[in-house]
C-alpha positions as CSV (number, residue, x, y, z in Angstrom):
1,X,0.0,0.0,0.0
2,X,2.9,2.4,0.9
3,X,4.4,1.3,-2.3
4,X,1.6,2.3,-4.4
5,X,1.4,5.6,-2.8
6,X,5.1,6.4,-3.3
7,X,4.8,5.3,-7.3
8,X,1.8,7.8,-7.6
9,X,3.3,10.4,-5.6
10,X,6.3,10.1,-8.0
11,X,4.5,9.4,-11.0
12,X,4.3,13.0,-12.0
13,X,7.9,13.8,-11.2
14,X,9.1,11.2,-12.8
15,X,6.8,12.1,-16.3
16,X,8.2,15.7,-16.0
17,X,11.8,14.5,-15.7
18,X,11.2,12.6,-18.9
19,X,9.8,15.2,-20.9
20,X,12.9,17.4,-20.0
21,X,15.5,14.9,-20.6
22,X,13.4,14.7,-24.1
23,X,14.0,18.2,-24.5
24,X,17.4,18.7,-23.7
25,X,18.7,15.4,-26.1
26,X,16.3,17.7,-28.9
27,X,17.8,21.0,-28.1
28,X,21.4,19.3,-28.4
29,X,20.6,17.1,-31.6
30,X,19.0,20.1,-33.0
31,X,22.6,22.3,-31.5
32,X,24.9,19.7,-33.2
33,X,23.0,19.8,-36.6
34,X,23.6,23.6,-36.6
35,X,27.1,23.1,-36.1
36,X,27.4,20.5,-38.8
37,X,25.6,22.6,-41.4
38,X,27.2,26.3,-40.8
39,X,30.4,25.7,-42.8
40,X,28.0,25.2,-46.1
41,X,27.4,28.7,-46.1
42,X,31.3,29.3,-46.7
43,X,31.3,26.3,-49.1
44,X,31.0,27.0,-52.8
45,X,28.7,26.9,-54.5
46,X,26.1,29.5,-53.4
47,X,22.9,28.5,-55.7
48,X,21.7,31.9,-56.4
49,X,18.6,30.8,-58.5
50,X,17.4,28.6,-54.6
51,X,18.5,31.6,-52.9
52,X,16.1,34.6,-55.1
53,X,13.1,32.2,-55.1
54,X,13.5,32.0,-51.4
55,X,13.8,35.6,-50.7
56,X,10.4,35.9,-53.0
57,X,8.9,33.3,-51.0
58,X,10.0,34.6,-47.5
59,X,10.6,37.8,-47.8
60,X,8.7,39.3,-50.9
61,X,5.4,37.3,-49.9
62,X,5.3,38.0,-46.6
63,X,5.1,41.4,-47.6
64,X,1.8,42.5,-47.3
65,X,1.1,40.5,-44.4
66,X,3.7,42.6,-42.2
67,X,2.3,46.0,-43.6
68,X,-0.6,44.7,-42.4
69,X,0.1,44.0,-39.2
70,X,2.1,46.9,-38.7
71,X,-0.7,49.7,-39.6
72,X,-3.1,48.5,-37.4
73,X,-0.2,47.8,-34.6
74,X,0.4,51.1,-34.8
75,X,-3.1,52.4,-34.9
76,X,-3.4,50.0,-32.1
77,X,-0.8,51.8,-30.0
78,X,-1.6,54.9,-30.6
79,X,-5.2,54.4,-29.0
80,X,-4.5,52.9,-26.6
81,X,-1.1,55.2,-25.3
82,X,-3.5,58.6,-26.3
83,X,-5.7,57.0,-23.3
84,X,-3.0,56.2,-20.4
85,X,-1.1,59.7,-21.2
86,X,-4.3,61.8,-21.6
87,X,-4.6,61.4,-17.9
88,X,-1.5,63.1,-17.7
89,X,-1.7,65.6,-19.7
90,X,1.1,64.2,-22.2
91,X,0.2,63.5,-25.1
92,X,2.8,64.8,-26.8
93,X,5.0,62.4,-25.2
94,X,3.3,59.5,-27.4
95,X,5.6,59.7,-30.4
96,X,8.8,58.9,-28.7
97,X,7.0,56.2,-26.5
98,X,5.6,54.2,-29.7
99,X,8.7,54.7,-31.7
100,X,10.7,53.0,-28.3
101,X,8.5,50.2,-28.1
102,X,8.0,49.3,-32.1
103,X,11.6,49.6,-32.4
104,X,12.5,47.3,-29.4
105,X,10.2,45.0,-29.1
106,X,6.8,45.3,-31.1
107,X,8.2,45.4,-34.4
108,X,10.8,42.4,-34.5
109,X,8.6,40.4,-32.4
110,X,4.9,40.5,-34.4
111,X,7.6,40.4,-37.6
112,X,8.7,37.0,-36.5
113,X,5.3,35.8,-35.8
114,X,4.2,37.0,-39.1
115,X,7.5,34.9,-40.4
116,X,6.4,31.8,-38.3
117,X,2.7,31.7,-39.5
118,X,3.5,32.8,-42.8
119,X,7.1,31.1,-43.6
120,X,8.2,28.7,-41.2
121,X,5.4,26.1,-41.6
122,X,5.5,26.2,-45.3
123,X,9.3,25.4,-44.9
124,X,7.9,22.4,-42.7
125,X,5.3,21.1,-44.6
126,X,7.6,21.6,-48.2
127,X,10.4,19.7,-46.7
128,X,8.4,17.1,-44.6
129,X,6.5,16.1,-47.7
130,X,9.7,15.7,-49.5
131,X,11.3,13.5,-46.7
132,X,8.0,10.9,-46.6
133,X,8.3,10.8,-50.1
134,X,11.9,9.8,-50.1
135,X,13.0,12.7,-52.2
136,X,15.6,14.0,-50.1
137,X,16.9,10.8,-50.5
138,X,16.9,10.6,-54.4
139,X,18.4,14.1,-53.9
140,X,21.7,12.5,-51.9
141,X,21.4,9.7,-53.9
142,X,22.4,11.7,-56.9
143,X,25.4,12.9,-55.1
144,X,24.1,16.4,-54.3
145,X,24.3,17.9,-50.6
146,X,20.4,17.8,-49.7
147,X,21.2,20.4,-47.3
148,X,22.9,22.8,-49.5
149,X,20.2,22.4,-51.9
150,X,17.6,22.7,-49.5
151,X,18.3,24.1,-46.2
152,X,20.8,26.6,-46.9
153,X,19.0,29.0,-49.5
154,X,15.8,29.1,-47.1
155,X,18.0,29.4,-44.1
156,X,20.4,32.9,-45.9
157,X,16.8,34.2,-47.0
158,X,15.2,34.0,-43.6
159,X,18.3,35.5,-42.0
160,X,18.0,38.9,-45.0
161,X,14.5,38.9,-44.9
162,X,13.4,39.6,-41.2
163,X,15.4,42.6,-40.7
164,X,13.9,43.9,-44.0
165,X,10.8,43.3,-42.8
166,X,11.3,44.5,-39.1
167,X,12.2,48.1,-40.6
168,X,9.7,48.0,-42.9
169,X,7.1,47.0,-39.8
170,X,8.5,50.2,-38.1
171,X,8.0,52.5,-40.7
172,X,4.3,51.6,-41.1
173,X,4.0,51.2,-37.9
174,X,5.3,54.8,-36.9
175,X,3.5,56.4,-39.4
176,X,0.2,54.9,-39.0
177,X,0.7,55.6,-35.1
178,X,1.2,59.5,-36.3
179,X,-1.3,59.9,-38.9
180,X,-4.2,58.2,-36.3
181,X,-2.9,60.3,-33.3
182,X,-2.9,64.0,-35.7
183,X,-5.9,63.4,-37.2
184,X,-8.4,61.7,-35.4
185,X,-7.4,62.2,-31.8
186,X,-6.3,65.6,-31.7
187,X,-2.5,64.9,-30.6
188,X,-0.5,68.2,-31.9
189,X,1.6,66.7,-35.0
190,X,5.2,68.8,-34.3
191,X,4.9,67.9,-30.9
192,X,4.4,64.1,-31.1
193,X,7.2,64.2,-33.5
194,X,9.5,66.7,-32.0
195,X,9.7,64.1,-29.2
196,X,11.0,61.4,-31.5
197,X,13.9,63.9,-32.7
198,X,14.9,65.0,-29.1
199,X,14.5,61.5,-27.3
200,X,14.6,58.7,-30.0
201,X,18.4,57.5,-31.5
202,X,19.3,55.0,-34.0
203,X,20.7,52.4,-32.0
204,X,16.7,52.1,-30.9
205,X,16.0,51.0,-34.7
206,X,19.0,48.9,-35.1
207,X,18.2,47.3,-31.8
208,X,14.9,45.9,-34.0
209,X,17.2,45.0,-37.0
210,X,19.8,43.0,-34.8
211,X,16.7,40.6,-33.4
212,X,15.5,40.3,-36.7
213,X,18.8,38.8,-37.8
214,X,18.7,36.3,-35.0
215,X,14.8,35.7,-35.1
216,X,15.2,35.2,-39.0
217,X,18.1,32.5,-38.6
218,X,16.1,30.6,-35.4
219,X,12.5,30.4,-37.4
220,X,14.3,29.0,-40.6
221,X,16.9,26.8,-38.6
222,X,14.1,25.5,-36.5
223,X,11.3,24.9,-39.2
224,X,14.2,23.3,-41.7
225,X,15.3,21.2,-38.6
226,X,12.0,20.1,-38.0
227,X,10.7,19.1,-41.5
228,X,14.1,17.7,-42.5
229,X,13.5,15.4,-40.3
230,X,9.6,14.4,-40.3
231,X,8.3,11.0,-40.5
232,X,5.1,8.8,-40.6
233,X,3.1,10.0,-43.7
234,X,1.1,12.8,-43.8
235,X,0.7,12.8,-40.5
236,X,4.1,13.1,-39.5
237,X,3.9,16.2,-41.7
238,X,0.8,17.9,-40.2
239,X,3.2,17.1,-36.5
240,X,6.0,18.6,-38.1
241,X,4.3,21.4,-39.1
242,X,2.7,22.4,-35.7
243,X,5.9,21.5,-33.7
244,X,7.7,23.9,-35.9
245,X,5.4,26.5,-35.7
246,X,5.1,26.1,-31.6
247,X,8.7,25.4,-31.0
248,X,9.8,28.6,-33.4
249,X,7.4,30.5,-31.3
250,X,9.1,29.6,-28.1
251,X,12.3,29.8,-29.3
252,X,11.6,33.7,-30.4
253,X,10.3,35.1,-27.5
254,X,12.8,33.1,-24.9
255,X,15.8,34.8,-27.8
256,X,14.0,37.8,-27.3
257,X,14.0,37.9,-23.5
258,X,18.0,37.0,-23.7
259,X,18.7,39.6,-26.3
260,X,16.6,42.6,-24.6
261,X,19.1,41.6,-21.6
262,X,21.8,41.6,-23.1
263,X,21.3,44.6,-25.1
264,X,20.6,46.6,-21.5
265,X,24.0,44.7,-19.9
266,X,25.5,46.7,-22.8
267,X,23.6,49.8,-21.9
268,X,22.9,49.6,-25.7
């Protein structure tokens, strides 16, 4: 009887020691796979016809998606900053405190997301389908680097797309802030931007560009990992799809949390 209790008061314990051990052998598979494949991107030769329909596929078609989600971000913002500093009286403090948090964090992050919706499960699904239907290996069987061909053009894409599409985000963002606070809530138009010229700097934009180099190699690294890899039909597909999607997300915002800390140890 004491026996019994023990096992089920362990039970748990034990299950959640499991599913980290799990975990951590993924995380280092995944960590030794990265290492492996690096030196391709220094090794010739760089397939430049892969590497532009990528960048279409990635970057250019994710376009209006991210100008999307930037204007009514913005708009967003703006509303909802007009009523916290209304109280105040300071209004015409919005400007900088919009253009600080698009720039920082807003803009890269919803970017990546965008990227991860948009991107990273079509990378999934393309390469999953291609793995179950043992094309990847008529690929090496033909003496061509499967990962070269494959994982390197999407991977270089993702990594020059996302800080593309964080600035533009900002932009959009910024402006549709501006236009919504001038025009329909009465915020005074030099002011709000008189306080991104005395307050704002550059470093507070680039900040946004440097995660959207790192977000843009995780979500392509990740979702190429993942659907490289897939098994079991379609159905290991449809996983591989969702655990690419879920683990990308994770993997953004815990980078996120170590780059915004690292960026402030620099007092950057």
């Amino acid at each position: 009887m004491f026996e019994k209790f023990l096992y089920a008061l362990g039970k748990p314990f034990a299950a959640a020691a499991r599913l980290i051990v799990a975990y951590l052998i993924a995380i280092g598979a995944f960590t030794i796979f990265q290492a492996r494949f690096l030196p391709i991107f220094f090794t010739p030769p760089l397939r430049h016809k892969l590497f532009a329909r990528q960048i279409e596929a990635i970057g250019a078609n994710s376009l209006v998606v991210v100008i999307m989600t930037a204007a009514f971000t913005g708009m967003v913002m703006s509303i909802q900053l007009y009523g916290a500093f209304h109280q105040f009286g300071a209004e015409n403090m919005m400007g900088y405190a919009i253009f600080l948090a698009i720039g920082r964090e807003l803009g890269p992050v919803f970017t990546a997301l965008m990227l991860i919706s948009r991107a990273a499960s079509a990378m999934a699904a393309e390469l999953g389908t291609m793995r179950v239907t043992e094309q990847i290996d008529a690929i090496e069987a033909l003496s061509v680097n499967s990962k070269a061909y494959l994982i390197a053009p999407r991977v270089l894409a993702a990594f020059i797309s996302a800080p593309i599409l964080v600035a533009v985000f900002d932009l959009v963002a910024n402006y549709c802030a501006y236009a919504l606070a001038s025009y329909a809530l009465g915020v005074n138009p030099t002011a709000y931007m008189r306080t991104i010229y005395a307050y704002a700097q550059v470093g507070d934009f680039l900040q946004g560009c440097v995660k959207g180099l790192v977000f843009g190699y995780l979500i392509a690294a990740i979702a190429t990992y993942i659907g490289y890899h897939a098994k079991g039909g379609a159905k290991g597909v449809g996983l591989a799809t969702t655990q690419a999607v879920v683990s990308a997300s994770v993997a953004l915002f815990l980078a996120n949390y170590f780059l915004s800390s690292l960026f402030l140890l620099l007092n950057w």
